[in-house]
C-alpha positions in Angstrom: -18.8 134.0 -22.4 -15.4 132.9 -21.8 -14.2 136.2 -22.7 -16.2 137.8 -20.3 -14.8 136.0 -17.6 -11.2 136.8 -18.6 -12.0 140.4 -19.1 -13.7 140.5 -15.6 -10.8 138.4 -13.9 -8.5 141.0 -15.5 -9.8 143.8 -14.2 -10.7 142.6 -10.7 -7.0 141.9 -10.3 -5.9 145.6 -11.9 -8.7 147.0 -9.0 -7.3 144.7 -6.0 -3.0 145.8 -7.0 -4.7 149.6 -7.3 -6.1 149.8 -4.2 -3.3 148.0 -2.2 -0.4 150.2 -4.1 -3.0 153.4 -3.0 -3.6 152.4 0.6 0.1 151.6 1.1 1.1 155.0 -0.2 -1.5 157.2 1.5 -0.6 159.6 4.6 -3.2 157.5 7.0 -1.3 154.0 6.0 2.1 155.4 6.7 1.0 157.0 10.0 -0.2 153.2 11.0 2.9 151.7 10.0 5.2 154.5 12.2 2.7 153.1 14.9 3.2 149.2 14.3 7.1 149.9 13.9 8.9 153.2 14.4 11.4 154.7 12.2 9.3 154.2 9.1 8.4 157.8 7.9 11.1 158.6 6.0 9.2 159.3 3.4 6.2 161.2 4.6 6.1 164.9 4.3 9.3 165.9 2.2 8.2 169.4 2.9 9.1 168.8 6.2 12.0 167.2 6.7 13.5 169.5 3.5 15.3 166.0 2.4 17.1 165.5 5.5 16.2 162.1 6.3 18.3 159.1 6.7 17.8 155.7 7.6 17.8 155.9 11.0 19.2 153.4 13.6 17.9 151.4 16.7 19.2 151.9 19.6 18.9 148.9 21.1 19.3 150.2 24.9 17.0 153.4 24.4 14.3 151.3 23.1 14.9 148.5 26.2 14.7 151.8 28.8 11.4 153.3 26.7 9.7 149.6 27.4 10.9 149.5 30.7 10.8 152.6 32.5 7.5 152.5 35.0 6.8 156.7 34.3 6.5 156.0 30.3 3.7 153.6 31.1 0.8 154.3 29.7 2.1 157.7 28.4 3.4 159.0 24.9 6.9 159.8 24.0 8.3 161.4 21.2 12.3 161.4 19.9 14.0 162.8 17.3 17.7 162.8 17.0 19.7 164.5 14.2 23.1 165.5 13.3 24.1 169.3 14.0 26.2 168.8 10.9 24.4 167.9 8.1 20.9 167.4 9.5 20.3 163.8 8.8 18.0 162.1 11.3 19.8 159.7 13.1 17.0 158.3 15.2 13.3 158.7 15.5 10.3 157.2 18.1 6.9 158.8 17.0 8.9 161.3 15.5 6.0 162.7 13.3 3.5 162.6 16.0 1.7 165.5 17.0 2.6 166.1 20.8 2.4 168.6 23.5 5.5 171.0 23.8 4.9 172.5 26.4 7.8 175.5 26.6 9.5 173.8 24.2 6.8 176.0 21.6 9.7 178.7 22.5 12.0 177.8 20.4 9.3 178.8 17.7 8.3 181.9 18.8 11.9 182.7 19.6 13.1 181.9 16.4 10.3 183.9 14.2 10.7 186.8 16.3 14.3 187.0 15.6 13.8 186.9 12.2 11.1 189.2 11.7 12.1 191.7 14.5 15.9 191.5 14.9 18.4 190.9 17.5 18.0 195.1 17.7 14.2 195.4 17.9 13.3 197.3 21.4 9.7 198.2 22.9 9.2 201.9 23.4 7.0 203.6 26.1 6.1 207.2 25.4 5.0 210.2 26.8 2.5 212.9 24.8 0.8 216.1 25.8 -2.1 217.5 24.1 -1.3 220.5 26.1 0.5 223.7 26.1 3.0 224.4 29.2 2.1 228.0 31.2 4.0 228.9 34.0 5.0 225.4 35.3 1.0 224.1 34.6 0.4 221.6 31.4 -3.0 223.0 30.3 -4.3 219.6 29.0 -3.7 215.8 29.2 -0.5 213.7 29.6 -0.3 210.3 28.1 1.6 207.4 28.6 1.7 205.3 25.7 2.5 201.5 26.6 4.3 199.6 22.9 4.6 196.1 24.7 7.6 196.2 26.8 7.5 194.0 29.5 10.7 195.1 31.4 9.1 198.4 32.8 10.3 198.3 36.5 9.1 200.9 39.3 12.0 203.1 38.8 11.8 203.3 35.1 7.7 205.1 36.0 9.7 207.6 38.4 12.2 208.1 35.5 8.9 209.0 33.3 7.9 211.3 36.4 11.4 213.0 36.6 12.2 213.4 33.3 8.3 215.1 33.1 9.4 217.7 36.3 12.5 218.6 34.3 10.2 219.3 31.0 9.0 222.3 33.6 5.5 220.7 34.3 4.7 221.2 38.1 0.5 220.7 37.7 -0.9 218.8 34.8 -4.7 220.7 34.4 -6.3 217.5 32.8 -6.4 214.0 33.1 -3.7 211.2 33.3 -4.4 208.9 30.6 -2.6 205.1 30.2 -2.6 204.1 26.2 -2.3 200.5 25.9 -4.2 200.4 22.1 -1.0 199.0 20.4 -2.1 196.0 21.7 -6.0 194.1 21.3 -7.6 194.0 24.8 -7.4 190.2 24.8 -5.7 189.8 28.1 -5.4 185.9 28.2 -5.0 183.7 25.4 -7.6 181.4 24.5 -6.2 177.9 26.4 -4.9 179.2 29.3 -6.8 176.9 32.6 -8.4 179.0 34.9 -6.4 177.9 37.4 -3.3 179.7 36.0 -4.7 183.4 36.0 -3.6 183.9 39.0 -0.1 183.2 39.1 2.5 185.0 37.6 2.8 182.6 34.1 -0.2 183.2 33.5 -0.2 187.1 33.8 -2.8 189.1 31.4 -1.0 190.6 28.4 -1.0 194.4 27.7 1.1 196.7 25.6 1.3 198.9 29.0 2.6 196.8 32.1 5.2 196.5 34.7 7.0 193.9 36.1 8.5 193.5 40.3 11.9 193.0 39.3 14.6 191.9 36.3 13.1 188.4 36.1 10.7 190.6 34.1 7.4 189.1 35.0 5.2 191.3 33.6 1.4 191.7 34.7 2.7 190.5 38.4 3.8 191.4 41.7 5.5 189.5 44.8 3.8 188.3 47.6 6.0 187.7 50.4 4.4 186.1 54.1 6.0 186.5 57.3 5.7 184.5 60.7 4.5 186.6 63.2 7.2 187.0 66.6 3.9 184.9 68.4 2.6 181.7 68.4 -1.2 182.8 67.0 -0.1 186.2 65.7 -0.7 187.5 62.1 1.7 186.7 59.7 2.7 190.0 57.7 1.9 190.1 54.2 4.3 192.5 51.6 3.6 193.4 48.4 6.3 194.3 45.7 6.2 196.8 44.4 4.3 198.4 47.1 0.6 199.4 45.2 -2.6 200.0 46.6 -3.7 198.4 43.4 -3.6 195.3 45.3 -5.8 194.3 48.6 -5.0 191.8 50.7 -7.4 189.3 52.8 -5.1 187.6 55.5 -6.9 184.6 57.8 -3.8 183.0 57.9 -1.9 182.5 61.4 1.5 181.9 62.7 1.7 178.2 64.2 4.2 176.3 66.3 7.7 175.5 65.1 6.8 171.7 65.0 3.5 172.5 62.7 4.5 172.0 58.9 4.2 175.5 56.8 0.9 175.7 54.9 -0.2 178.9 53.2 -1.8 179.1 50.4 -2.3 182.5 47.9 -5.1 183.0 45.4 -6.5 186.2 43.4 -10.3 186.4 43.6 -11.3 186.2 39.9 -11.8 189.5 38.3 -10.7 191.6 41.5 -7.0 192.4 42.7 -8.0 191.1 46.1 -5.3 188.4 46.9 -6.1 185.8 49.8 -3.6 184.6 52.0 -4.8 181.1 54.5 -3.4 178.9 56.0 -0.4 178.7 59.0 3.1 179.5 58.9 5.7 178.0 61.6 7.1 180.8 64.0 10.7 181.1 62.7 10.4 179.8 59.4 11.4 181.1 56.5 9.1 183.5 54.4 6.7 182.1 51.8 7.5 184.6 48.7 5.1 184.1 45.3 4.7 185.9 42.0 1.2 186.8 41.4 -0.7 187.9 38.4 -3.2 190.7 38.6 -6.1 191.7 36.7 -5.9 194.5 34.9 -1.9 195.2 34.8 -2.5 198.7 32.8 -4.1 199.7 35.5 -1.3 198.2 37.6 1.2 200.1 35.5 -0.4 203.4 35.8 -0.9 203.4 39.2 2.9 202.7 39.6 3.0 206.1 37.5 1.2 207.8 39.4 3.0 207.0 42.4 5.9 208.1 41.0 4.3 211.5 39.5 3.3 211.9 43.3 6.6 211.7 44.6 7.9 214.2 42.1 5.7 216.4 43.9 3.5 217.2 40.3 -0.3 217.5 40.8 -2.8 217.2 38.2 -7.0 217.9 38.3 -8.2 215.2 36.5 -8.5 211.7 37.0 -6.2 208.3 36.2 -7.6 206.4 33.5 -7.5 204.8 30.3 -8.0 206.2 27.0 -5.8 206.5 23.8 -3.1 209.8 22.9 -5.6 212.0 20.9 -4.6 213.0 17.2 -3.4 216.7 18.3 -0.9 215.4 20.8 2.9 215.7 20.7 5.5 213.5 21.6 7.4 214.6 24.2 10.4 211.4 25.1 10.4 208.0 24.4 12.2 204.8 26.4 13.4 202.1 25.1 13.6 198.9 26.0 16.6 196.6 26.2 17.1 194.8 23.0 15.9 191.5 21.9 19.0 189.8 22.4 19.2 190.9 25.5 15.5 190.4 26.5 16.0 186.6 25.2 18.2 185.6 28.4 15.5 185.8 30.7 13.1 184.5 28.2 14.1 181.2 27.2 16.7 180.9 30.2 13.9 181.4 32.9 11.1 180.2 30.1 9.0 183.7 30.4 5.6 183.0 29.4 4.4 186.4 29.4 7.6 187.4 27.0 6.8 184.6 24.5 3.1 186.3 24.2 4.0 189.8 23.8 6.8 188.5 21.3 3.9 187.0 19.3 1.5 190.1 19.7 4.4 192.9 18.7 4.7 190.4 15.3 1.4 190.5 14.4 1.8 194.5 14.8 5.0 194.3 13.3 3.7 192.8 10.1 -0.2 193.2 10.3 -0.6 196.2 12.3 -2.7 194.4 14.9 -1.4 193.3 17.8 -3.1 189.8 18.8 -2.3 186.0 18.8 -4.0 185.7 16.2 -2.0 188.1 13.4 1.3 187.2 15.9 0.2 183.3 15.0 -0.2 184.0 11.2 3.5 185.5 11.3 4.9 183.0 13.3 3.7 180.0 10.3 4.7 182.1 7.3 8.3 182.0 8.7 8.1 178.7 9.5 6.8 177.6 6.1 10.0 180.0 4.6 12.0 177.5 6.6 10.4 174.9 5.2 8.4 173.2 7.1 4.8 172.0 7.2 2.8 174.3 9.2 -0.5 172.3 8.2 1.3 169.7 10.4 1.0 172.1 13.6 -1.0 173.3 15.8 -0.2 176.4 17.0 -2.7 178.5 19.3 -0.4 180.5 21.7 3.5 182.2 21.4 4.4 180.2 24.8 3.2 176.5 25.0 1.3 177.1 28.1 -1.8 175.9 25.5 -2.8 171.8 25.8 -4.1 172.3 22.2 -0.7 173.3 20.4 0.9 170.2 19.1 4.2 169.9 17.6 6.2 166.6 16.0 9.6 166.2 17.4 10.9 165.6 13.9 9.6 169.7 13.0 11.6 170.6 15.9 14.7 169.3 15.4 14.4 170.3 11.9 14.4 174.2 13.1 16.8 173.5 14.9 19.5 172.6 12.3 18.4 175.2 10.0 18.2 178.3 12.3 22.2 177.7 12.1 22.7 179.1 9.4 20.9 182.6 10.1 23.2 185.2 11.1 21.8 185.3 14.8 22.3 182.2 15.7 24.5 182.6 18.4 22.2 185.2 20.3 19.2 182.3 19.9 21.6 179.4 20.7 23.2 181.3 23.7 19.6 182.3 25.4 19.0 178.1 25.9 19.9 177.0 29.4 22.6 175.0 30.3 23.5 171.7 31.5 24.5 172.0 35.4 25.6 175.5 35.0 24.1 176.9 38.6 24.1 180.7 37.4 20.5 181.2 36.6 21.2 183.8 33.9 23.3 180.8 32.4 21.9 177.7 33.8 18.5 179.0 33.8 16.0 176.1 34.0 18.8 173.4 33.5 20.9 174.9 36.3 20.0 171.5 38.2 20.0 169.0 35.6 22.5 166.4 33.6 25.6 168.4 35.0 27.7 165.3 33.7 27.1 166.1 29.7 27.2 169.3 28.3 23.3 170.2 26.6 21.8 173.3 25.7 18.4 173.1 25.2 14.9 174.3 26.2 12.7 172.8 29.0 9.1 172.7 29.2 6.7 171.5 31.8 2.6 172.0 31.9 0.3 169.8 33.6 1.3 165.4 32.2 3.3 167.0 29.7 7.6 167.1 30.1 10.0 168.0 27.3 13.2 169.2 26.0 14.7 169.8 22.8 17.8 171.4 22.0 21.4 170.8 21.8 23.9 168.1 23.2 27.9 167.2 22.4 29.0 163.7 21.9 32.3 162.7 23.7 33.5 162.8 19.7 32.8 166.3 19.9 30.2 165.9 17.6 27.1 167.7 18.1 23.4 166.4 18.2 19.9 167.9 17.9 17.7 166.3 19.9 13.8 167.0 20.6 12.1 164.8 23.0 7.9 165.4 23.9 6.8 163.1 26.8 2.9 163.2 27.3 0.5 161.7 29.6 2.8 161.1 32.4 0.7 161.0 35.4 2.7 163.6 37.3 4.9 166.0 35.2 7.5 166.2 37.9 8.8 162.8 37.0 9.4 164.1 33.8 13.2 165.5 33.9 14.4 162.6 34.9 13.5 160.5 32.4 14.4 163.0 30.0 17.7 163.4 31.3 18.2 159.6 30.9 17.5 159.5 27.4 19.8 162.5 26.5 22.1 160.2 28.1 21.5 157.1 26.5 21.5 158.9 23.0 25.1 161.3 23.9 26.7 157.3 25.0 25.4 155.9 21.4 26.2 158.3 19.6 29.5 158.7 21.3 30.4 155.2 20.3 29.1 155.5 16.4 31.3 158.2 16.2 34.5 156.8 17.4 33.7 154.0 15.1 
């Protein structure tokens, strides 16, 4: 009997050290402990941090300014700090926690389409016939052929138109046909709020587009409201460029000087019927917004149109959509502005609309399908080549627009330090805004911001959600990688400044470690 007692002892002790050593090993214990005390994790997905961690420091006043600062309150915050150099981590505060990005889900998309596309890559727009020319008529159908460029401005259509007139074709005995097939017809991704479809972030995505001017906004136009010269009067309401695509429903009036400017702009839902309300002070200054439309194909080819209209070309058909039939010939082709180039205004300015066609031309790149979803699949295998843990992610859009895609700061700053050893680094690393600079092709969304350090770094701002991850130089001349993702701040806007205080607070530390 006595033996039975040992033996049972025995193995109640053997179950007890089992399931302590197995709890205190498992992923769900070691995400508790980074939540009792931070800078734990070290350990906890070497897939992800590719053997790059360290035992990081406290930073005694960044964790006093975290407790203390009144915005942080209530919210979530997560840092990661590593060295540009080697890529240890230096520093971490819920570095493995899944967080909202925001824009900082650029740097992602950025990244794989560099990879997969090339600094090269352009996006052609062409121009079939399934028609024979006879005596200055084009017996059959012109096409125009959208492949996802977004930089299409109102004189690249009357470029189309004059290049078309020199090709001999006076009268086009057929239709006028926009292609915009390279593409799904999935015009918003699947997060976007409702209340963003009408402004000019939030444009619909199509392969065939145009945007107002070389901020590239594509899928939008500009809305610009005048005072009128009387006290009651009209304002004036311009559109650019100037389409009758676009209707306008003006109630708004023209108040005294001492009346404080309120207009407001919407797009009635599934129309191109903007509303202007609201009172604007005589003599103020205009009130100038980019607005998304619905249905920018059909934006685009009424641009073309125009243009064919001005070239004095007829045609007996009608303006619609359909796709290049197989009997067509190509007749020219435009091409874009490369990707390096086309990643200035995207990460400086922080282009929504650029990060989603970038993520639909990869899926067509790789897949041959041109939707988030095949641009999403392409986006994870690169990252997983890189080596990190894409079942730690949520990604569900190319721009970070999306409340549901979540990223840990510690995967970001791991990208980071890798993607500088790929040979176009310098075109990714030169299209992040900078610190104070006030050119906004330089400065970009940072033009404003920390203009007493030198960082390089993407912003990102959606509703409670602030961030920035990127680049910053020590006064050692040592560089950092930094990535921080503050969420459920009661009003974004308070955001940057915070932000901005950290970076500081981590360059000053850092600063002193390095001098020793």
């Amino acid at each position: 009997m006595n033996f039975y007692k040992i033996g049972f002892g025995v193995l109640s002790i053997f179950f007890i050290v089992f399931v302590i050593a197995t709890f205190s090993s498992s992923p769900e214990s070691r995400q508790a402990q980074s939540v009792e005390g931070k800078n734990t994790l070290k350990h906890e997905s070497k897939s992800v941090l590719n053997n790059l961690e360290a035992e990081a420091i406290e930073i005694t006043s960044l964790d006093d300014y975290l407790r203390s600062e009144p915005v942080l309150q209530g919210a979530l915050i997560g840092i990661s700090v590593r060295s540009a150099s080697d890529g240890k981590l230096l520093y971490e505060h819920f570095g493995n926690t899944r967080l909202r990005p925001a824009s900082n889900m650029k740097l992602l998309t950025g990244f794989a389409a560099l990879n997969v596309l090339g600094e090269d890559y352009q996006f052609s727009t062409e121009i079939w016939t399934n028609g024979k020319l006879e005596s200055n008529t084009l017996k059959g159908n012109l096409y125009l052929k959208g492949k996802g460029d977004p930089t299409l401005l109102q004189e690249d259509f009357e470029a189309f138109a004059t290049e078309i007139r020199e090709n001999g074709i006076e009268m086009i005995d057929g239709d006028i046909i926009g292609d915009d097939s390279w593409y799904d017809d999935v015009r918003l991704s699947r997060d976007l709020d409702w209340t963003d479809e009408h402004w000019y972030y939030g444009a619909q995505i199509s392969a065939l587009t145009a945007s107002p001017n070389k901020d590239y906004d594509a899928g939008s136009v500009i809305v610009q409201v005048t005072p009128g010269n009387k006290v009651g009067e009209k304002p004036k309401v311009s559109i650019s460029p100037d389409t009758p695509y676009i209707q306008i429903a003006n109630t708004s009036t023209t108040s005294t000087a001492s009346v404080e400017e309120d207009i407001t702009l919407e797009r009635k839902h599934g129309t191109n019927t903007f509303t202007v309300e609201g009172s604007i002070p005589i003599g103020a200054a205009n009130v100038t917004e980019w607005m998304a439309v619905w249905e920018p194909t059909e934006y685009a080819m009424d641009l073309f149109k125009q243009a064919l209209q001005k070239q004095g070309i007829t045609w007996t058909g009608t303006v619609k959509r359909g796709i290049v039939s197989e009997n067509s010939k190509l007749l020219f082709t435009h091409d874009s502005m490369p990707l390096s180039e086309l990643l200035i205004p995207f990460m400086k300015l922080s282009n929504n609309v650029h990060a989603e066609v970038m993520m639909k031309e990869m899926g067509q790149f790789v897949h041959g399908e041109g939707s988030w979803e095949k641009g999403i699949e392409v986006v994870e295998s690169e990252l997983e080549k890189m080596g990190l843990d894409t079942k730690n992610l949520v990604i569900r859009d190319g721009s970070g627009i999306s409340h549901v895609t979540l990223l840990p700061p510690n995967q970001i700053t791991q990208l980071l330090y890798l993607v500088q050893e790929k040979d176009w680094f310098s075109t990714y690393y030169n299209s992040l805004p900078v610190s104070g600079n006030p050119e906004r092709m330089i400065g970009g969304t940072l033009r404003s911001r920390m203009n007493d350090i030198a960082v390089q770094a993407k912003t990102g701002t959606i509703a409670g959600v602030s961030t920035l991850s990127g680049y910053v130089d020590t006064a050692s001349s040592e560089k950092l990688i930094f990535s921080i993702l503050l969420n459920n701040i009661i009003d974004e806007d308070d955001g940057p400044q915070v932000i901005d205080q950290i970076v500081r607070l981590l360059k000053d530390e850092f600063s002193v470690s390095s001098n020793g």
